[in-house]
Every structure is written in C-alpha cells, then in structure tokens.
N, C-alpha and C positions, 0 to 999 in steps of 0.2 A: 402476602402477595402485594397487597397495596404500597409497605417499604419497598420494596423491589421496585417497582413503578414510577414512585416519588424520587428514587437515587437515578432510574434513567433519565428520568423528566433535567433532574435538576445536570445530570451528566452531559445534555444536549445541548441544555441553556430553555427548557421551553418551562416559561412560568405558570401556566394554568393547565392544569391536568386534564386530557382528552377524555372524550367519550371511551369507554372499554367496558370489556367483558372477562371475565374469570372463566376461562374452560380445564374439564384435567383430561386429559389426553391419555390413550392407553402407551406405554411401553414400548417402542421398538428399535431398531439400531439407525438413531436417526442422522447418522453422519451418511447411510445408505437410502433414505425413506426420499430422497429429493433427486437422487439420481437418475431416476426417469423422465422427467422434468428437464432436465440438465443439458443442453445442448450447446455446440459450439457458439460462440462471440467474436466478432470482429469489432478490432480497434484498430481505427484509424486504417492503411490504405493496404499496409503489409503484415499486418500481426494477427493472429487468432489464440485462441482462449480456446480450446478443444480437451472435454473431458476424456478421463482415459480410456474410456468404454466404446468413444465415438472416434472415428473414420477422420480426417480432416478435411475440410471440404474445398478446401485448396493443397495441394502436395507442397505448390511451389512457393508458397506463401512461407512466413516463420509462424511456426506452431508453437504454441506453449501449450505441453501435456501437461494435465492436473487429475488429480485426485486432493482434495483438500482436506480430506477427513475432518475430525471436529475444529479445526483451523479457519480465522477469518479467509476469505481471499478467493473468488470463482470467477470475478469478471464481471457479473449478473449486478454488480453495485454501481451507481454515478461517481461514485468516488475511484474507483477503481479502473472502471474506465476509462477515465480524465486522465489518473495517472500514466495506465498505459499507452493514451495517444500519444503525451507527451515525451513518453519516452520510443515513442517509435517515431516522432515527428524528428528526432534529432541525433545525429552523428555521433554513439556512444563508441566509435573503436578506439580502442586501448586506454580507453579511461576506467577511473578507478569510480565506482557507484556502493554507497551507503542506502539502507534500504531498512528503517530506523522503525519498528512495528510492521516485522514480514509478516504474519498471519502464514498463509499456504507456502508463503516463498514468490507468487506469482510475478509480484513486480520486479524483485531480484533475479527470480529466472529469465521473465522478458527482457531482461538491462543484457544480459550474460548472452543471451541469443541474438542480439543485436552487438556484440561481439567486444562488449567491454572486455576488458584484461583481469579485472579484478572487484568482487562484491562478496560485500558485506552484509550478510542477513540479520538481523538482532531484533529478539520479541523476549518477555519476559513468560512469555508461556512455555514449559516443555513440550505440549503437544504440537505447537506452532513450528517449534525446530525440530522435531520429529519428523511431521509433514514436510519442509522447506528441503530437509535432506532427503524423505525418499522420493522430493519431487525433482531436485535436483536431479538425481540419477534415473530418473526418466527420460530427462530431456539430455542427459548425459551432458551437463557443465559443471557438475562435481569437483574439479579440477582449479575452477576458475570461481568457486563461490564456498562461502565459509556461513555457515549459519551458529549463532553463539545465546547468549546471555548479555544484557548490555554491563554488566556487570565483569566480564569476560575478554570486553572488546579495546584491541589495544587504542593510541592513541595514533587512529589512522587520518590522515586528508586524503578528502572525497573530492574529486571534478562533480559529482553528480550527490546530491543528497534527498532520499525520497521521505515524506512520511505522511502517510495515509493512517492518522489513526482519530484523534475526537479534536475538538479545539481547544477547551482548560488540557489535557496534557501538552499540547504545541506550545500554548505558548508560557507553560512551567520549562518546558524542554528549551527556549530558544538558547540561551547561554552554552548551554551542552552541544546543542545542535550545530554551532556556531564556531564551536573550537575543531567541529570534525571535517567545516567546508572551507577549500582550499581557498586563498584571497582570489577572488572573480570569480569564484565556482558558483554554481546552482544549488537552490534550494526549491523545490516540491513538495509543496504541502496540498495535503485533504483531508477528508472526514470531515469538514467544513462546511455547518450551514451556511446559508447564501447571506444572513443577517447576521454570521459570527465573524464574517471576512474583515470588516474594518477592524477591530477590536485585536484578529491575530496577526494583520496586517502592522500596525501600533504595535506592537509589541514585539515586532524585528527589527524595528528602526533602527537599535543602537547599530546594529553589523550588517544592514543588508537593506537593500535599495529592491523597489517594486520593479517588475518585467512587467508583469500581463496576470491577469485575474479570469478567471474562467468558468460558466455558471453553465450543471446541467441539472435539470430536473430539481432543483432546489437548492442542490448541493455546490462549492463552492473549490477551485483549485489556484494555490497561488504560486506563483512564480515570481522567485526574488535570485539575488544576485548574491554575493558575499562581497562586502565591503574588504580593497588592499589594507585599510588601518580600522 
C-alpha cells in the first residue's frame, strides 16, 4: 500500500508524504456504491452535468447525460469543471474538438452538444471508451463523436484541443498535442495543480502562446493558443 501512495505522491508532484490511514474496505460494485450521492452540476450559465438516474433540473438548459461507470469524468472534479466552463463559455459550432484523456466522454460529449461538427475522444483505457461510447448514445451525438485508442487516432487538426489528465503526462504529451492543434487553434489543459502551472505552462512555449490561467479550489486550467509557425 505504501508503494501505491509514494507513486501517487510523486505522480502529483507532492514531495512529502500526508498524514493517512490504511482501511480494507468490504466488496461491492463501487462504479454503483456513489450513485446516490450523485446529483446534477452546473457549469457555467447553460450546461449541466445530470446523472442518468436524475431528472434535469433545467429541461431547457444543455444536459450532458452521464453514467461514467468505472471511468474518470462526473463533473463533481475542479478540473473538470474548469474544463467545462470553458468550453461552454465559447462558440464550438462546426468546429472540429480533440478531447485527449476522455475518462467518461464527459467533455467530448459537452463539446458535441454545444454543436461542434466533429470530436475526437482518445484514453488509453478500454473501460474509458466503453463508457464515452455508451455515453455518447445517451446523449444521442454518436454520429458526430468517435472515441478510440491514441494509438488509433488518425492524424487530425483540432480548432479545439482539451486535456484534463496530470501535469508530468502534459507536458511529455506537448509535441504530440501540438501536431493535432490547428495554427491559432486552442489548447485546454487540466489536471493541473495550481503550483504545477508555471512548469506546464514553460513547457508549451515552443508552439503555443498563453491566453488566460485559471485557479479553482487548488487546481489549475490553462489556456494557450497554437502558434501559425
């Protein structure tokens, strides 16, 4: 347990190990054991986050149905909700949106319901694009969203590029990340502590100019640009 611990520690970037405790927990089907808990979310003015158990509490609002099963992605994270302000804060029709560590699909589906033309889902988990696909056809944009394998995925340019996953994979990823956003396009990054921003920030420099930096609850969201050359 303690290895376990020391690889999240050091996965986060936090050099002295917390106060904890060791509990063993009994057995149960725990992608279900939070679902009561679980209620809708609102991000930002027009968008919700509404489990698929629950009612939405606006009709006329954009709903994103979820069931995430064992997949990252419920809305209930600062990271997550950053991400989806920002992507409800802005003009996604007929733009093409990358969505680079979908966990549930959530952000890719919020991109698709704000009426992009075209997304791209990509996690290296099976269970992740499991979830992304039977969340897609919840929300019924199945049509307009591909979830994959990054291994999988062709060599597309993004107007919109999101990725919500730690900060050492961001900024090993930026070069990749880089070749997939259009010259001027957008980049959206999280999973970001609030003292890992300069460090991932530095580390887009070579292709991509700062917009705006965004701090909630500790966590960190950055918005950068893609450089024409």
């Amino acid at each position: 347990e303690i290895e376990t611990l020391l690889r999240l520690c050091a996965q986060l970037g936090v050099a002295k190990l917390p106060s904890h405790r060791f509990e063993t927990l009994d057995d149960q089907v725990w992608e279900r054991a939070w679902m009561d808990a679980y209620q809708p979310i609102q991000c930002g003015k027009r968008l919700w986050v509404c489990p698929s158990h629950c009612a939405p509490p606006d009709a006329s609002a954009i709903n994103i149905r979820l069931d995430p099963g064992l997949a990252f992605g419920t809305g209930t994270h600062p990271t997550t909700r950053l991400c989806l302000e920002w992507l409800a804060e802005h003009d996604l029709t007929r733009q093409h949106i990358l969505d680079y560590g979908c966990g549930s699909g959530i952000l890719a589906i919020g991109a698709a319901l704000l009426e992009a033309s075209q997304v791209w889902a990509v996690d290296i988990d099976p269970q992740a694009l499991t979830a992304t696909d039977r969340n897609a056809a919840l929300n019924g944009v199945s049509a307009r969203l591909e979830a994959m394998h990054p291994d999988s995925l062709p060599m597309v340019t993004a107007d919109v590029v999101v990725a919500n996953i730690l900060a050492g994979p961001l900024q090993r990823l930026e070069a990749r990340l880089a070749e997939y956003t259009k010259p001027h396009g957008q980049i959206v990054l999280s999973g970001i502590l609030e003292r890992q921003a300069s460090a991932v920030i530095d580390s887009y420099q070579m292709h991509f100019s700062l917009v705006s930096t965004k701090i909630s609850e500790g966590w960190a969201r950055i918005e950068l640009q893609r450089r024409a050359t």
